[in-house]
N, C-alpha and C positions, 0 to 999 in steps of 0.2 A: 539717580534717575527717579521720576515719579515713576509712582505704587500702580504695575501693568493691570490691576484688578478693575474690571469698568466700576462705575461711579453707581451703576443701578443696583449695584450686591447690595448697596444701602439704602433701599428706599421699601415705602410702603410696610404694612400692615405682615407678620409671619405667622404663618401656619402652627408654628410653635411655640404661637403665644394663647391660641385657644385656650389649651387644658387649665393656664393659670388665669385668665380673665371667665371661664365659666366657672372655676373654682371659688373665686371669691364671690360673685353670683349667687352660686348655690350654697356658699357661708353663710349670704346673707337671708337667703330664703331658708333654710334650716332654722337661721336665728330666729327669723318673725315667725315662723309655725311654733319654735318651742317660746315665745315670749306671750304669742296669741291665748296658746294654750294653756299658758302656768299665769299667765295677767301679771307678771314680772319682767324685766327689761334684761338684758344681760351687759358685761363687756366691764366698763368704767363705774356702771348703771346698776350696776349688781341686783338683785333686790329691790330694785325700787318700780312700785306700780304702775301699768300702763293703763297713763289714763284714759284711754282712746283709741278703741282697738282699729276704727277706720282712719284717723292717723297714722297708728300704726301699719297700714297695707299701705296707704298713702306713699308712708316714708322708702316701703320697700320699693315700688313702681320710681321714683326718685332716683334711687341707689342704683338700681338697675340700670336706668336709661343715661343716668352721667358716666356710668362705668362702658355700658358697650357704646355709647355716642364719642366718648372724647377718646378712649384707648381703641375701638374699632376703628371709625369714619374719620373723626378730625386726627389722629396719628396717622393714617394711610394717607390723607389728601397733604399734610405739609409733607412728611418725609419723601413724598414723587416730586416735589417740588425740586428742581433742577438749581442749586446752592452755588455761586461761582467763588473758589477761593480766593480769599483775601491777603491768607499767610501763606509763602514761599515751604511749607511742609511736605518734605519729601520721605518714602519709604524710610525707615534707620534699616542700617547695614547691619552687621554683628556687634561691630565696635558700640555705634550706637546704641544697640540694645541692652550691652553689659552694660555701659554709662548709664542709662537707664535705671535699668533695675539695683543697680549698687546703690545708686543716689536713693532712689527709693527704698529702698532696705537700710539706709542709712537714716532716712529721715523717719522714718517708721519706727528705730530703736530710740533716737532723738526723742520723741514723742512719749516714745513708755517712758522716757527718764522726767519728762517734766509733767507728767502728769504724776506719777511716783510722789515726786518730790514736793508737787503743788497742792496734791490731791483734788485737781477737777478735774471735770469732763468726765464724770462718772455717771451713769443715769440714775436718780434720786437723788443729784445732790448740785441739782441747778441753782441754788442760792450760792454755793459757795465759789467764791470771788480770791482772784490770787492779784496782786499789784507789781509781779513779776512783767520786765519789760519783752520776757519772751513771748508773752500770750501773744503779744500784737503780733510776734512772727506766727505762731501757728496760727492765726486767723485769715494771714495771707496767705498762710502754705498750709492748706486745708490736706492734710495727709489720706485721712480717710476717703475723701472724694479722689486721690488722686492716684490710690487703688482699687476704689471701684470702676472706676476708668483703664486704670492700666489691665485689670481683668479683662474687660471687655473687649482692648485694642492688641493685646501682646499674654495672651492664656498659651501661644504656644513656645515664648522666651525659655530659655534655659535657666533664670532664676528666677522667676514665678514661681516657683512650687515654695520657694525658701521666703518670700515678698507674702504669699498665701499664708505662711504656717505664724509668723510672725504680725499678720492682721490680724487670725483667729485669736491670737494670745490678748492683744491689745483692747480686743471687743469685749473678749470673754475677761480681763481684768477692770476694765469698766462697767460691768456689770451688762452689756449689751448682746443677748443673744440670738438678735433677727441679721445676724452677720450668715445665720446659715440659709436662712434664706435668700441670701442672694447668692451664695455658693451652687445650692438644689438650683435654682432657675438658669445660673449659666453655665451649668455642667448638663441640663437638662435640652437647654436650646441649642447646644454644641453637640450631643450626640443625636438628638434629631435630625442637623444636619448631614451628619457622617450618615446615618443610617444607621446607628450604632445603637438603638433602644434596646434593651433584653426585659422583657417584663416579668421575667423570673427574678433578674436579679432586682429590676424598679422594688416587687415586693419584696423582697429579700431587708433592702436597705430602708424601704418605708416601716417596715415592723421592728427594726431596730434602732429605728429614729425616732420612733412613737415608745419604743419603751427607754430611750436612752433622755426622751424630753423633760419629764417629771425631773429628772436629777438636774436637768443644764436648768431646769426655771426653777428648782429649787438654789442653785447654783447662785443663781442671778442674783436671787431676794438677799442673800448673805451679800451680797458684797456690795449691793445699792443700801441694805440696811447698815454695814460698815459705815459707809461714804454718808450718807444722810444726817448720823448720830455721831459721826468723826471718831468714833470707838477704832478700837484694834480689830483686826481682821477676828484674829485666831481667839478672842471673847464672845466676839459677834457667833460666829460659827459655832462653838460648842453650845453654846444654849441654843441655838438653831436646831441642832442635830439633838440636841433632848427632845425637843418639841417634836419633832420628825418621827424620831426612835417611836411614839406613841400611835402616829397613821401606818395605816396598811399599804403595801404599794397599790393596790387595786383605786383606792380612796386618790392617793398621789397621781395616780394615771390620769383616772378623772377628772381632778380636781385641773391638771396639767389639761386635755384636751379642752375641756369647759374654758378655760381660761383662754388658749390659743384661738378657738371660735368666736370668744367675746372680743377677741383684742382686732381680728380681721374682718369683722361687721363691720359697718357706719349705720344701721339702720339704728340702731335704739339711741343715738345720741341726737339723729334726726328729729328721731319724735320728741326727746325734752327738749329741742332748740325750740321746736312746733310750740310745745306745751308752755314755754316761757317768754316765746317771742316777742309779747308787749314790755313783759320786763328788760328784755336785752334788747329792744331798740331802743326803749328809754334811757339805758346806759348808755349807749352810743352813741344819741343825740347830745346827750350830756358832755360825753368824750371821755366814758369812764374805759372804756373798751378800746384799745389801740388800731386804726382803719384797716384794714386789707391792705392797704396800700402804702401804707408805712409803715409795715414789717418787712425784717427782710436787711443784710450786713449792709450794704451802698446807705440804709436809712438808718441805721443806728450811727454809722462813722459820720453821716452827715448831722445828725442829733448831738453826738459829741464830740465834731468840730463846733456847732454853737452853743455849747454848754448846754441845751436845753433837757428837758425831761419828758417822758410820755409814758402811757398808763400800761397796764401788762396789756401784752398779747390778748389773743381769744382764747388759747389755748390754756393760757394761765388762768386771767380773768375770769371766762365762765365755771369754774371750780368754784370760786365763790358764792357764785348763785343757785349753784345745781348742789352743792353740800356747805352751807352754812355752817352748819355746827363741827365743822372736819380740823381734828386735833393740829393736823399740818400748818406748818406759815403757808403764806401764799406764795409760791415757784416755788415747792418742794414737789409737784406732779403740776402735770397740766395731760390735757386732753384733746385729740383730734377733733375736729367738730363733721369732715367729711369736705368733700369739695361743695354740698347743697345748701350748706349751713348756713354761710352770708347770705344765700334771698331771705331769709326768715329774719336774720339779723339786722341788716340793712338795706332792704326792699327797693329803699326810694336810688339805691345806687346801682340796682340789679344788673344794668345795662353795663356802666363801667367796671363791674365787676368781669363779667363775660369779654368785654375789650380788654382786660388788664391781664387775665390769663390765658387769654388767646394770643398777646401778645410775649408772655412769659414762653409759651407755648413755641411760637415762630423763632424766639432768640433761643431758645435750646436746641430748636434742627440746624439753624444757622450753622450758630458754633462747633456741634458736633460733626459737620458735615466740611469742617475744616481739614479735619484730622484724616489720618488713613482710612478709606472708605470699606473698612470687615466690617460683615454682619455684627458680630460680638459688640461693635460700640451702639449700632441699635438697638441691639437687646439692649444694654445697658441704658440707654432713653428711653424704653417704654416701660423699663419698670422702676425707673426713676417718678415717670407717670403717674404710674398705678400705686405705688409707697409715699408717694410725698403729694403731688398734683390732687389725685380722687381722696388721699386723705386727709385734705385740706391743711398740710405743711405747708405753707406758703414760704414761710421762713427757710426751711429745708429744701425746697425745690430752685429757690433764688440761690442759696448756698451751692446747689449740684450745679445752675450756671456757671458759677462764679470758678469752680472746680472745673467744669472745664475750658474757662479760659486760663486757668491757671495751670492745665494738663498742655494747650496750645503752648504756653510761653515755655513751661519745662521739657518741651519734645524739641522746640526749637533752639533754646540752650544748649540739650543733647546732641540735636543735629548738625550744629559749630562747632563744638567740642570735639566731635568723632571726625569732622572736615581736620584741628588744629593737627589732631593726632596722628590722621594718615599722611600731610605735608611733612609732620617730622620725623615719621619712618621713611 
């Protein structure tokens, strides 16, 4: 039988999203007070001069208003939007839920072994290319997307906890560790719910997460410097840990929060887009820079279906212009630019741009609103919003569509599956 939960549990804007949408807010205004103040930039930006301290306010007032306009007002006004199902997707019963989660736990060890074996999909090591005819399958079967999804639709499954401990591994072997942050945000939205907040223990676990982060981002840089340089783990690491041996943990901690505050700004990358704006529409006219609008998996498969070729990303590309002289090839780093980026970029498109992720925007409540209507797969859309959409991931936010149509197809497989099984008992 359809899922007895009314259809409204999913809609609009949650009270539980405040602390993390004022948080990034007030990221970004710490930032521009300490950038104003030191006439340095932070983030990707390190060190580098701000030329233009009223740009620099400028960029803040920007940040601000794309972050509480698009995650407050326009996520409230589509998600009340009444969605009529397309797909025959009914509650899963138990059966279907082990079906489920096994599959998923099975494709998720699939994963570590070809990435193992391939050595990509590590972060720092996006140049590197496998001609393995399995890529093409994991590019259909986006595993990652298809646990962040299952977190949000099925957190109360009885193999989840085992589907959970085998992501963490996966992420944290990749060298990726904002896998906790999405952990902190739907364990956070879920006991808000229950009523279940304890602010003894919030502190408790914030002061051991802040002194446990310096290790997981030191963590990180070993195994994306491994993956980068194709060196051996256990090489990489001991000269790491000499270099280390010589900072203080105090320096580490620092050095650790500084970093995490640079990495969830957009405001100083605002201002060089500002700052270089005639040079990067110059590019763009030229077609050095690949459009908004043809990034993104559907545009690459259609690229090579016709053999053709196209220029990097933005995210690649403007690396080249913002650090010239950087010992890196180009797509060994790339950088978010923000969701304000493109008017500076390309001005004369500003309007199709605002139509093209408002429409990106509509086909993620759609789809979403296929599946079983819990709170938890919203949360999982508005901070899909707020991580790929405001930080101008284009390519990553079309990917988190495409996930979840490809969560549609694999819930509907399971939900056949669990029908074959109870006919043959």
């Amino acid at each position: 039988m359809f899922n007895n939960k009314k259809p409204s549990e999913m809609v609009g804007y949650k009270k539980e999203y405040n602390l993390w949408l004022f948080s990034f807010i007030i990221v970004n205004v710490i930032a521009t007070v300490v950038m104003y103040e030191s006439g340095l930039l932070l983030g990707d930006l390190e060190s580098v001069d701000v030329y233009n301290n009223a740009t620099l306010l400028a960029a803040l007032a920007m940040v601000i208003f794309s972050y509480y306009f698009i995650l407050r007002w326009i996520f409230n006004i589509l998600t009340r939007i009444r969605i009529p199902r397309i797909f025959d997707i009914r509650k899963l019963n138990g059966t279907g839920e082990k079906i489920l989660g096994y599959t998923l736990f099975a494709l998720q060890i699939l994963y570590i072994i070809f990435n193992l074996k391939e050595g990509t999909n590590t972060a720092g090591a996006v140049n590197v290319k496998t001609d393995s005819i399995w890529a093409y399958f994991w590019v259909l079967v986006p595993v990652d997307g298809l646990f962040y999804l299952y977190y949000g639709f099925h957190r109360e499954d009885k193999l989840f906890k085992y589907n959970l401990l085998i992501f963490v591994l996966s992420n944290l072997m990749r060298g990726w560790s904002g896998v906790f942050l999405f952990i902190v945000f739907f364990e956070w939205c879920r006991a808000f719910r229950r009523n279940k907040l304890n602010y003894l223990k919030i502190t408790i676990l914030a002061v051991i997460g802040g002194m446990l982060y310096p290790f997981l981002l030191n963590l990180k840089w070993v195994i994306r410097a491994a993956s980068a340089s194709q060196q051996n783990l256990l090489s990489v690491s001991s000269v790491f840990l000499d270099l280390v041996g010589n900072v203080s943990y105090v320096e580490m901690f620092y050095k650790g929060i500084a970093q995490l505050s640079g990495r969830l700004q957009q405001t100083a990358i605002l201002v060089e887009i500002i700052h270089y704006k005639a040079l990067l529409q110059d590019e763009f006219t030229k077609g050095m820079i690949l459009p908004f609008w043809s990034d993104g998996l559907p545009q690459i498969i259609f690229r090579r279906a016709l053999g053709t070729t196209a220029p990097p990303s933005i995210g690649v590309g403007i690396t080249t212009y913002l650090f010239p002289d950087s010992l890196f090839d180009l797509g060994s780093y790339n950088i978010s630019i923000g969701y304000m980026g493109w008017f500076f970029i390309a001005p004369n498109f500003a309007l199709l741009y605002i139509m093209y992720t408002f429409f990106l925007c509509i086909i993620s409540v759609v789809l979403l609103k296929q599946l079983d209507r819990k709170e938890g797969g919203l949360d999982a859309l508005w901070l899909a919003w707020l991580v790929y959409l405001l930080a101008g991931w284009l390519i990553q936010f079309i990917a988190f569509i495409y996930a979840i149509f490809a969560f549609i197809i694999l819930t509907l497989l399971t939900q056949y599956f669990s029908r074959l099984r109870l006919k043959w008992n």
